[in-house]
PDB file of N, CA, C, O and CB in Angstrom:
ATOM      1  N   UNK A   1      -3.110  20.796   4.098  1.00  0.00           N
ATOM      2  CA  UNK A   1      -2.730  19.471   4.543  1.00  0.00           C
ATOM      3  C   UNK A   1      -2.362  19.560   6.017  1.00  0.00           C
ATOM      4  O   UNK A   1      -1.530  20.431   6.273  1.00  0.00           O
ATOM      5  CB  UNK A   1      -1.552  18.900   3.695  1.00  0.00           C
ATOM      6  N   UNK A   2      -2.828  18.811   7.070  1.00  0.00           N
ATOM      7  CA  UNK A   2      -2.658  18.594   8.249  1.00  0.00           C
ATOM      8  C   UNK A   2      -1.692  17.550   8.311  1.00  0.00           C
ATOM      9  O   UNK A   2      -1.273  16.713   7.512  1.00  0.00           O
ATOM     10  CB  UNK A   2      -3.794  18.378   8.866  1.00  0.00           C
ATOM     11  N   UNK A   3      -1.361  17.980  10.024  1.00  0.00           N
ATOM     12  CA  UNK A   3      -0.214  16.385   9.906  1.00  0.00           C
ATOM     13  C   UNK A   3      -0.305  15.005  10.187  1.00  0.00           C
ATOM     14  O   UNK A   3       0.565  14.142  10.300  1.00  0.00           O
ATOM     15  CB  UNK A   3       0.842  16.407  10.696  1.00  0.00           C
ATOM     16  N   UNK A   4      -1.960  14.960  10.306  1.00  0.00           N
ATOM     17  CA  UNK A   4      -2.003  13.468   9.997  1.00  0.00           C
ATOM     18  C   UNK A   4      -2.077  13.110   8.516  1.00  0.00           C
ATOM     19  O   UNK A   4      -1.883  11.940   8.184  1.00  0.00           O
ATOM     20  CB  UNK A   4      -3.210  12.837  10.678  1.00  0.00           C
ATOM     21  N   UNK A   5      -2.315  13.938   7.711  1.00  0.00           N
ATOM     22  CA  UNK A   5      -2.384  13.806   6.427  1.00  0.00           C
ATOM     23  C   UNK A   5      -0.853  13.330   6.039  1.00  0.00           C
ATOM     24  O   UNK A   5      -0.527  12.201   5.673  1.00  0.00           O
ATOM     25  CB  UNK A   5      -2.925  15.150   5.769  1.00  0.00           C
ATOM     26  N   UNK A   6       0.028  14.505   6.218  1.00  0.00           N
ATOM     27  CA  UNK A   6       1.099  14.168   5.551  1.00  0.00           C
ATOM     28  C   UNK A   6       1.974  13.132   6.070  1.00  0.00           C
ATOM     29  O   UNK A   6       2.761  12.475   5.389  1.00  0.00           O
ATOM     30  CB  UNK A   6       1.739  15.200   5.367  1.00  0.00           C
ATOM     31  N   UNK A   7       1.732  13.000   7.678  1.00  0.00           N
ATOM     32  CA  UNK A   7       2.396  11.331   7.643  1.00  0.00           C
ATOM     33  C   UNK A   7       1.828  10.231   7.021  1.00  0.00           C
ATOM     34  O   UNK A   7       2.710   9.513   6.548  1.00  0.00           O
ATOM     35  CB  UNK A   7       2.498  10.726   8.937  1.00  0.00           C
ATOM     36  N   UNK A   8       0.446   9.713   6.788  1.00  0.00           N
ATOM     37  CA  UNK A   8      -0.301   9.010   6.165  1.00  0.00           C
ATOM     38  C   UNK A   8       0.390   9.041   5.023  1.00  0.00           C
ATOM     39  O   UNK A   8       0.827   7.908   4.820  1.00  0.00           O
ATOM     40  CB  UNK A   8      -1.578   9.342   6.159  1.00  0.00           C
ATOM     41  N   UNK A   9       0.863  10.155   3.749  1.00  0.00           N
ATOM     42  CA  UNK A   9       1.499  10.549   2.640  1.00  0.00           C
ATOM     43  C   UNK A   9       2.383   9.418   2.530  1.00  0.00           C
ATOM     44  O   UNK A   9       2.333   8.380   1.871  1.00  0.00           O
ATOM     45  CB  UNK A   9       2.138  11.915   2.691  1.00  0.00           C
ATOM     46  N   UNK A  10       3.619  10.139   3.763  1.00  0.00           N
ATOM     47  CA  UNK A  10       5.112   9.370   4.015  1.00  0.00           C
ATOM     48  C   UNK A  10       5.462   8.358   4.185  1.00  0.00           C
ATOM     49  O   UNK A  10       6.586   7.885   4.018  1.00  0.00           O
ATOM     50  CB  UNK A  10       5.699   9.578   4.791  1.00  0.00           C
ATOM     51  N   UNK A  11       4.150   7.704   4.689  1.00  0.00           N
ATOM     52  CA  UNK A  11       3.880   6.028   5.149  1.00  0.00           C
ATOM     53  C   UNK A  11       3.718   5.608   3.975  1.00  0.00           C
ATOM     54  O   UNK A  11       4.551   4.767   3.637  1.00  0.00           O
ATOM     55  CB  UNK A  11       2.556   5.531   6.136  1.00  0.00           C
ATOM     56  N   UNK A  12       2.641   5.990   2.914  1.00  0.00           N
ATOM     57  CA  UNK A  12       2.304   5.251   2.352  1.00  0.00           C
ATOM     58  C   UNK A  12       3.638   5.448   0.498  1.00  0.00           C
ATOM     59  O   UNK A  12       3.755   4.707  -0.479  1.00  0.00           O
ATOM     60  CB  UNK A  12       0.527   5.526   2.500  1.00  0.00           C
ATOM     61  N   UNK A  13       4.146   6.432   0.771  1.00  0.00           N
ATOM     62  CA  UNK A  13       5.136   6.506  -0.161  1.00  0.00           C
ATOM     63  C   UNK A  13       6.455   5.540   0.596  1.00  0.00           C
ATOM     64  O   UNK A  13       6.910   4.879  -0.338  1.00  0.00           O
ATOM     65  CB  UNK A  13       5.476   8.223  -0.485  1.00  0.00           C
ATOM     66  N   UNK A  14       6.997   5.301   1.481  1.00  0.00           N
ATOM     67  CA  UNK A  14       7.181   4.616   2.048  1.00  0.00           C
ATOM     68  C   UNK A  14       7.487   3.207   1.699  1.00  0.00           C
ATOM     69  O   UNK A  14       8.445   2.604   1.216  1.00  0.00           O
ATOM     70  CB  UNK A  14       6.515   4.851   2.588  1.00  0.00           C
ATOM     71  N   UNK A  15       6.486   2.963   2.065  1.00  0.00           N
ATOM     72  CA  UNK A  15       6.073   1.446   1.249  1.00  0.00           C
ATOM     73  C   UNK A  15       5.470   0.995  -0.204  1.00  0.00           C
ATOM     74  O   UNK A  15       5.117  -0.110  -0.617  1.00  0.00           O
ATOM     75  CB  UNK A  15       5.093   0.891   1.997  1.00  0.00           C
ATOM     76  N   UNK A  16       5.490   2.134  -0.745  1.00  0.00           N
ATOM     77  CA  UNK A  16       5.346   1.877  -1.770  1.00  0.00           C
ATOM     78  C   UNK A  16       6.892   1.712  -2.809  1.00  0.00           C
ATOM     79  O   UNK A  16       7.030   1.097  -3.867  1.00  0.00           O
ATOM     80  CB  UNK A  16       4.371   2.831  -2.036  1.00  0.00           C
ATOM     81  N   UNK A  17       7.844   2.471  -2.065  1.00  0.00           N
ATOM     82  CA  UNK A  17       9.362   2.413  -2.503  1.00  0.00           C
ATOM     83  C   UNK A  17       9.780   1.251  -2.073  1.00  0.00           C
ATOM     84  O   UNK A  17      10.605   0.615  -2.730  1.00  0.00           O
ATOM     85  CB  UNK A  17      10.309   3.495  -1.972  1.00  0.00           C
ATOM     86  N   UNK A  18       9.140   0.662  -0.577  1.00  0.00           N
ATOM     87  CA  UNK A  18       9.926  -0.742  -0.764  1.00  0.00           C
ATOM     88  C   UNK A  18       9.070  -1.773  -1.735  1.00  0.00           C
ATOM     89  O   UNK A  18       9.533  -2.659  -2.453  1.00  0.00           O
ATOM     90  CB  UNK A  18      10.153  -1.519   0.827  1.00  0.00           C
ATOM     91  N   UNK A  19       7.925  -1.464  -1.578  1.00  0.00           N
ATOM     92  CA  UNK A  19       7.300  -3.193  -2.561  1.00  0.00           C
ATOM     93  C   UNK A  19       7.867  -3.197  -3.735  1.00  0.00           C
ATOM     94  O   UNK A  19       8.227  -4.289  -4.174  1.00  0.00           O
ATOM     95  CB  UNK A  19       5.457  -3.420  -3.058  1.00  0.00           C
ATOM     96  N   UNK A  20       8.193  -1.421  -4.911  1.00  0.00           N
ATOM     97  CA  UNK A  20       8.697  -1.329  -6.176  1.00  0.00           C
ATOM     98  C   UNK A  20      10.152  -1.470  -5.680  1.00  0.00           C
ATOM     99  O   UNK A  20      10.715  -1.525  -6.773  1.00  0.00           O
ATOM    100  CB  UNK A  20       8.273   0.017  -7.043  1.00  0.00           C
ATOM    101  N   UNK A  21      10.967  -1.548  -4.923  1.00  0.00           N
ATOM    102  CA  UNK A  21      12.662  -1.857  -5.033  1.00  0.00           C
ATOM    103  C   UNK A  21      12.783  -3.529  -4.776  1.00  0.00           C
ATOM    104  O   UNK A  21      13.673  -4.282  -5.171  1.00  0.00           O
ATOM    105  CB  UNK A  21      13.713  -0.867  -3.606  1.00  0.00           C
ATOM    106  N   UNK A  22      11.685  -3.818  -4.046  1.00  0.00           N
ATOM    107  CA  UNK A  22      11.444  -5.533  -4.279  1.00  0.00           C
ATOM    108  C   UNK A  22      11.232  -5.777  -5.188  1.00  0.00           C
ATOM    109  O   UNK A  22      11.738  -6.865  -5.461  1.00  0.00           O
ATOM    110  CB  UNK A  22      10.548  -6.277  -3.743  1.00  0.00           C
ATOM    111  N   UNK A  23      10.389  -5.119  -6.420  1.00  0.00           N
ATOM    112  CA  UNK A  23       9.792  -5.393  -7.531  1.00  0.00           C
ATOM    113  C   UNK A  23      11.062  -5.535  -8.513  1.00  0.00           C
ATOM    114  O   UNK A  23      10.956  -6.439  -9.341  1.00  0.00           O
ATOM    115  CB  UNK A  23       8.702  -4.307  -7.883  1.00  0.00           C
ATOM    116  N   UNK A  24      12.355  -4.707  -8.546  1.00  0.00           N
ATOM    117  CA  UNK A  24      13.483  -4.349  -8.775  1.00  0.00           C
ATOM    118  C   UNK A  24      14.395  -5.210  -9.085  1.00  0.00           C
ATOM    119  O   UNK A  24      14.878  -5.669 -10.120  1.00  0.00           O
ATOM    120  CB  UNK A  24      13.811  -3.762  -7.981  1.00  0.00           C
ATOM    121  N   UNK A  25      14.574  -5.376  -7.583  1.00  0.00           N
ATOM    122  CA  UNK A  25      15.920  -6.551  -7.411  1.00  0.00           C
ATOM    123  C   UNK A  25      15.427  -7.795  -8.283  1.00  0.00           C
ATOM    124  O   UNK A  25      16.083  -8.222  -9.232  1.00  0.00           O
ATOM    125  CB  UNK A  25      16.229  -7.180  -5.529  1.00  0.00           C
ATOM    126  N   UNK A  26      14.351  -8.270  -7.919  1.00  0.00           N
ATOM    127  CA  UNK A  26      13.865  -9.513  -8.651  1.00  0.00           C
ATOM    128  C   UNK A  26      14.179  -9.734 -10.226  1.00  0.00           C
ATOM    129  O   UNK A  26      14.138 -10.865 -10.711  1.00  0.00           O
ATOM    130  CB  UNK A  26      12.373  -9.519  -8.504  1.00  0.00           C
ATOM    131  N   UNK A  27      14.453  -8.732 -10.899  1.00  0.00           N
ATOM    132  CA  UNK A  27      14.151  -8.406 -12.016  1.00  0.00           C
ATOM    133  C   UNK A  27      13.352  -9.609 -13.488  1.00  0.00           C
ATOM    134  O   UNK A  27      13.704 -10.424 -14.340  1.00  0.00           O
ATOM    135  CB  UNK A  27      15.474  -7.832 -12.218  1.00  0.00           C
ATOM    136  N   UNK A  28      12.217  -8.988 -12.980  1.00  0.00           N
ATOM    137  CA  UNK A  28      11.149  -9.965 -13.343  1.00  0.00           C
ATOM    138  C   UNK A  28      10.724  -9.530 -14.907  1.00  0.00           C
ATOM    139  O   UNK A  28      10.804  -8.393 -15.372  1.00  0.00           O
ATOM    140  CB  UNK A  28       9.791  -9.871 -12.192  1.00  0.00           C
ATOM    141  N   UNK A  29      10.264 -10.701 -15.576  1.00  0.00           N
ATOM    142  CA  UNK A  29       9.530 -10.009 -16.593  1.00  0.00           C
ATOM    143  C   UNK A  29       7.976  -9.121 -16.370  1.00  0.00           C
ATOM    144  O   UNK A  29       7.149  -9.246 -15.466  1.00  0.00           O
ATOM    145  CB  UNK A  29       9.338 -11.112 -17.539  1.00  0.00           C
ATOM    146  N   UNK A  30       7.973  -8.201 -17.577  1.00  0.00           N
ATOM    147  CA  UNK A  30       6.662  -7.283 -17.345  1.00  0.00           C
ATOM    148  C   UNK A  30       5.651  -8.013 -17.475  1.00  0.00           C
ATOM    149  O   UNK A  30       4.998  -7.192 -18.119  1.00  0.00           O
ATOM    150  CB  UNK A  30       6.434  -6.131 -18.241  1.00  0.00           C
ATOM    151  N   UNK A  31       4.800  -9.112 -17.374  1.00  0.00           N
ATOM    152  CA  UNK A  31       3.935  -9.591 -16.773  1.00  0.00           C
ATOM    153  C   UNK A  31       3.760 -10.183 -15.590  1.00  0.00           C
ATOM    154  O   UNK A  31       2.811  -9.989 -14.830  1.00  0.00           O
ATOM    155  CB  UNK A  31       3.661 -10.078 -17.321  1.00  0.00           C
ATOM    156  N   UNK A  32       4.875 -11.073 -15.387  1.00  0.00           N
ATOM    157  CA  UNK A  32       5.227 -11.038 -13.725  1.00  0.00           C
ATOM    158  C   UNK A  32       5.135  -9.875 -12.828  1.00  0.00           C
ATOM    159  O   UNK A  32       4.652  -9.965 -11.700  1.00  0.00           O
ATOM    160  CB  UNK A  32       6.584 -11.374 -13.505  1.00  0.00           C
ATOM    161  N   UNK A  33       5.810  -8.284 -13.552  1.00  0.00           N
ATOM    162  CA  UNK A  33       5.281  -7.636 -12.639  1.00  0.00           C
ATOM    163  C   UNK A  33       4.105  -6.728 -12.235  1.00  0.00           C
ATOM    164  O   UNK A  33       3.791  -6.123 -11.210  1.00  0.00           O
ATOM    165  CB  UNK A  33       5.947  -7.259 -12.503  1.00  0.00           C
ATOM    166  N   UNK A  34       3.616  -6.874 -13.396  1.00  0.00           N
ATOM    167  CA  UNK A  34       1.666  -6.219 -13.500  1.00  0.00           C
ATOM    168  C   UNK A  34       1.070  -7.340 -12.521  1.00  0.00           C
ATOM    169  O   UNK A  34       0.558  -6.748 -11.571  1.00  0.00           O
ATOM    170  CB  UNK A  34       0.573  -6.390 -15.592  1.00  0.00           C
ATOM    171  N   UNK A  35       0.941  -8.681 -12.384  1.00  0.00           N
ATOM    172  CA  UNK A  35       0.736  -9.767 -11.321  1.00  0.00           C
ATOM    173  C   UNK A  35       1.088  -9.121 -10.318  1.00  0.00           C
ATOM    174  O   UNK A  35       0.358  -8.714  -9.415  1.00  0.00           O
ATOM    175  CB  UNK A  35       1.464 -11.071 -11.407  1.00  0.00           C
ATOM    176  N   UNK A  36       2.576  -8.959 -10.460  1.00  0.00           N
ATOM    177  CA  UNK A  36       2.602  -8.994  -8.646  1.00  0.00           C
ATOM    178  C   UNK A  36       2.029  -7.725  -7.809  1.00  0.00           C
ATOM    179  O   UNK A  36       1.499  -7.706  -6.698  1.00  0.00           O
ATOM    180  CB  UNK A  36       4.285  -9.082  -8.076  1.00  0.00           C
ATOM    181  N   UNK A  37       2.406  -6.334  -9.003  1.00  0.00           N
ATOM    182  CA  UNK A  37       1.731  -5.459  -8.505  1.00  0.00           C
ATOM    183  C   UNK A  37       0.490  -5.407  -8.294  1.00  0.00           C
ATOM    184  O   UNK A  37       0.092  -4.595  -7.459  1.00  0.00           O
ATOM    185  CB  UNK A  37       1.927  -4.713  -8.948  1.00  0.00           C
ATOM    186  N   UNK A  38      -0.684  -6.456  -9.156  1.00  0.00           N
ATOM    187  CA  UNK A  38      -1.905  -6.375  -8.533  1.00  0.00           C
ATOM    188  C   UNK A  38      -2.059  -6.799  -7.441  1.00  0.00           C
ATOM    189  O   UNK A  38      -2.932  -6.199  -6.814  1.00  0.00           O
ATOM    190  CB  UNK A  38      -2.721  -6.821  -9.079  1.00  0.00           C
ATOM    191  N   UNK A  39      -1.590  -7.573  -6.941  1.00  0.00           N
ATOM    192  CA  UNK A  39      -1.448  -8.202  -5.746  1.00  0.00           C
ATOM    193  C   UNK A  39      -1.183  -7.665  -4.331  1.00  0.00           C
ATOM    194  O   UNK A  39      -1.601  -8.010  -3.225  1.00  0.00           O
ATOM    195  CB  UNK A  39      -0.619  -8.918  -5.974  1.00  0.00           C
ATOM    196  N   UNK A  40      -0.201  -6.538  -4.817  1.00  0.00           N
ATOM    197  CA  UNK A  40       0.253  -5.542  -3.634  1.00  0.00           C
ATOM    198  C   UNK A  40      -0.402  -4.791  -3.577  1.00  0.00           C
ATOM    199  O   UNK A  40      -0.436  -4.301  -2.449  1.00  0.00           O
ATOM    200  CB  UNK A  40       1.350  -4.915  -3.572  1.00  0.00           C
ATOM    201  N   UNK A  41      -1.379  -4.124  -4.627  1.00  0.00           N
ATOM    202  CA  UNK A  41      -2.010  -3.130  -4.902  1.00  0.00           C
ATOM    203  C   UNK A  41      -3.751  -3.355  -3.539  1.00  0.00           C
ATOM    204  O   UNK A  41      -4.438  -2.666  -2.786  1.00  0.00           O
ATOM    205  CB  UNK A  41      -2.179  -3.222  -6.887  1.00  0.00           C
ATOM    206  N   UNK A  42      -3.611  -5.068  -4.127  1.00  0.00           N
ATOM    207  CA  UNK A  42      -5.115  -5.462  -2.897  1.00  0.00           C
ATOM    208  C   UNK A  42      -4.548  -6.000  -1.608  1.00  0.00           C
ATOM    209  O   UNK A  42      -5.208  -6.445  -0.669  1.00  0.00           O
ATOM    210  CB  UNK A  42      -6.364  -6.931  -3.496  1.00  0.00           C
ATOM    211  N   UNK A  43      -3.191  -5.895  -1.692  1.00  0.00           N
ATOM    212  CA  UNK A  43      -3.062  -6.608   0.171  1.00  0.00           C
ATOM    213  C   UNK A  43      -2.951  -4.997   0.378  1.00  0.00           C
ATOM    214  O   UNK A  43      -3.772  -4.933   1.293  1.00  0.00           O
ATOM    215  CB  UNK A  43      -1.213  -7.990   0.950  1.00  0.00           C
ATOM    216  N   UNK A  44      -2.608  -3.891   0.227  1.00  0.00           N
ATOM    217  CA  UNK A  44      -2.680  -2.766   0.606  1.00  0.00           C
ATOM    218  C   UNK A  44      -4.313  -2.649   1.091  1.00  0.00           C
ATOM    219  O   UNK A  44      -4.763  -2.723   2.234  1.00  0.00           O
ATOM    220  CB  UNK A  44      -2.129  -1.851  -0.506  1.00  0.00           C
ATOM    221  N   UNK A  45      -5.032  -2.440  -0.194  1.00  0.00           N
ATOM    222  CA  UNK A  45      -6.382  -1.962  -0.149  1.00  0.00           C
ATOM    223  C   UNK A  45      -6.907  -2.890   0.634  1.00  0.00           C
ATOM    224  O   UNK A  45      -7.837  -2.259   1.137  1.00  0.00           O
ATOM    225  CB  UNK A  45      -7.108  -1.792  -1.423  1.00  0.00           C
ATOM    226  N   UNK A  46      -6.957  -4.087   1.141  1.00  0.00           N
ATOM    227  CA  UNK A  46      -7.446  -5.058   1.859  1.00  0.00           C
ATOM    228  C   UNK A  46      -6.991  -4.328   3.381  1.00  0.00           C
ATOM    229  O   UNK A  46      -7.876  -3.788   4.046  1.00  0.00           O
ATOM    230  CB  UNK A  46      -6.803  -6.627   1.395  1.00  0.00           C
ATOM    231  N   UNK A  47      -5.741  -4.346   3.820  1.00  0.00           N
ATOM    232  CA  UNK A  47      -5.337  -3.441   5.044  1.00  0.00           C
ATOM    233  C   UNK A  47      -6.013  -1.940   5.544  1.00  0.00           C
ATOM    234  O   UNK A  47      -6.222  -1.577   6.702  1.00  0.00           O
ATOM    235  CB  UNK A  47      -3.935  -3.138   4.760  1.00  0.00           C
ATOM    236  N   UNK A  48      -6.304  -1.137   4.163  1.00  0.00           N
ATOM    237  CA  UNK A  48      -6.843  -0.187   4.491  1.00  0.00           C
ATOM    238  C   UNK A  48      -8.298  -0.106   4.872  1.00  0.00           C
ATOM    239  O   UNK A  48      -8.911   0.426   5.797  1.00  0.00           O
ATOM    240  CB  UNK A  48      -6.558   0.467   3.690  1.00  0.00           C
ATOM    241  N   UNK A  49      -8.545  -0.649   4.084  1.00  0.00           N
ATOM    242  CA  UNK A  49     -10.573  -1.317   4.240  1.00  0.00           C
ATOM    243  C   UNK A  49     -10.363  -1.848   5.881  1.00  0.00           C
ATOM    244  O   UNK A  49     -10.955  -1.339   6.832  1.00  0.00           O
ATOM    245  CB  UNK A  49     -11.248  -3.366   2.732  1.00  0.00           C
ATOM    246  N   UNK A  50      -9.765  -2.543   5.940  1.00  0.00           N
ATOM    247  CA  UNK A  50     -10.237  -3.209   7.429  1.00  0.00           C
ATOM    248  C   UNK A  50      -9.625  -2.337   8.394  1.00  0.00           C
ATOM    249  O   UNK A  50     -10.385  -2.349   9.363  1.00  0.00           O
ATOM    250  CB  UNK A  50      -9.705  -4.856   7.756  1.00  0.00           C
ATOM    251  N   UNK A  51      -8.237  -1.273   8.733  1.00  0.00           N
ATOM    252  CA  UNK A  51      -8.341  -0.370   9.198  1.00  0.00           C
ATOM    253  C   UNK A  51      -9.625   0.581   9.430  1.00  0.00           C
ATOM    254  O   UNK A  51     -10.133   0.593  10.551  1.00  0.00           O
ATOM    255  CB  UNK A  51      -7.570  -0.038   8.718  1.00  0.00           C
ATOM    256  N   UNK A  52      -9.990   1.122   8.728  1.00  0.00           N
ATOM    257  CA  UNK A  52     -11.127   2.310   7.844  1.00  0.00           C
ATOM    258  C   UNK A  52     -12.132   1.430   8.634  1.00  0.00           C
ATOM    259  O   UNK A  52     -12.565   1.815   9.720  1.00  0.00           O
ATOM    260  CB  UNK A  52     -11.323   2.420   5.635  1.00  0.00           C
ATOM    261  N   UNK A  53     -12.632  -0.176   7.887  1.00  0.00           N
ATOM    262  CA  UNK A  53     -13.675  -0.200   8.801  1.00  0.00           C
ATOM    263  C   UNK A  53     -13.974  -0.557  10.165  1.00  0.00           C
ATOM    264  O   UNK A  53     -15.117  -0.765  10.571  1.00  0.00           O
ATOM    265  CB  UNK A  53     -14.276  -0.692   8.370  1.00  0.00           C
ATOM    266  N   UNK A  54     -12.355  -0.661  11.249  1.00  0.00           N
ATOM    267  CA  UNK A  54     -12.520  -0.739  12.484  1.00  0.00           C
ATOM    268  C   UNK A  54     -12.654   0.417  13.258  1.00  0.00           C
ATOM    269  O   UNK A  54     -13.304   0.530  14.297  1.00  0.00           O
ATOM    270  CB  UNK A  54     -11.673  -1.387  12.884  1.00  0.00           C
ATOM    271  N   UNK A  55     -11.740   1.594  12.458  1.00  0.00           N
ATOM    272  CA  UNK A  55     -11.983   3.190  12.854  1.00  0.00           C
ATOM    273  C   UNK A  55     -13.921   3.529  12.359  1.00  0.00           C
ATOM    274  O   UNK A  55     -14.349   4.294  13.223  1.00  0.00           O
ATOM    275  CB  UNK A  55     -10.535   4.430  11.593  1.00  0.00           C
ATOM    276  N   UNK A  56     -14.512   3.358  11.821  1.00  0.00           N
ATOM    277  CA  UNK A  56     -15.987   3.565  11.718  1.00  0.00           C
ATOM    278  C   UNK A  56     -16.377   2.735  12.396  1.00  0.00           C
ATOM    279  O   UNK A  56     -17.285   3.182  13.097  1.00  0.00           O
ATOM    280  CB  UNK A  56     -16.647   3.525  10.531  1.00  0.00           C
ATOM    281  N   UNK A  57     -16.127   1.448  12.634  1.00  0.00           N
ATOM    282  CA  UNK A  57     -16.779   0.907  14.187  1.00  0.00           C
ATOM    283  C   UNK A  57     -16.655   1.288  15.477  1.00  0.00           C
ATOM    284  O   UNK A  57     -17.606   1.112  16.239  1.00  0.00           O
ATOM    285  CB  UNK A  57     -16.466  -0.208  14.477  1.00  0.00           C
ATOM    286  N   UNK A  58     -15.365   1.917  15.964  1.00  0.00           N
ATOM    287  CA  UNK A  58     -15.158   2.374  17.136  1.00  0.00           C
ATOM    288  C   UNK A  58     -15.734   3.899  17.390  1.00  0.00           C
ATOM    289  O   UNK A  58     -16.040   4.254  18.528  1.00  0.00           O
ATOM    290  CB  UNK A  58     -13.755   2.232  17.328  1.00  0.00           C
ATOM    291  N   UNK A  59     -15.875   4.862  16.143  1.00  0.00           N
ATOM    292  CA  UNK A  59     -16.617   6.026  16.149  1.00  0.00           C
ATOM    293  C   UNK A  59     -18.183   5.924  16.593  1.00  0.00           C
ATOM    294  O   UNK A  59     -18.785   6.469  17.518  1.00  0.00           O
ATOM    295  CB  UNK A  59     -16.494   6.555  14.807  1.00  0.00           C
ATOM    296  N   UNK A  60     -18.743   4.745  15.272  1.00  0.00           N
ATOM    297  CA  UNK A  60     -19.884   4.735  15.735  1.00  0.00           C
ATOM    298  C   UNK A  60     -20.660   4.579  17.359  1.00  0.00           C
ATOM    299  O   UNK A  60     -21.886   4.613  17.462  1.00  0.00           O
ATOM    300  CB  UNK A  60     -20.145   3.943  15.022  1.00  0.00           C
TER     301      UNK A  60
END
């Protein structure tokens, strides 16, 4: 593991402790929170995709 790797790690554990301690406090029922986690799960993956594909545009 290099150290862009493991900050990438720290970042993304990171925020993943705050969206689940938001998920927390709320104290929601368990379908409310399978919802909301899908939700966080694609504004993540939506951020990373368009990162990812501006870093392969600027390489190319």
């Amino acid at each position: 593991m290099n150290g862009d790797t493991a900050v990438q790690l720290i970042w993304f554990a990171g925020a993943f402790t705050l969206v689940l301690s938001a998920l927390v406090v709320r104290r929601l029922p368990a379908a409310d929170w399978i919802k909301l986690g899908l939700a966080w799960v694609a504004i993540f993956a939506l951020v990373f995709l368009a990162v990812w594909t501006f870093q392969a545009a600027r390489g190319a």
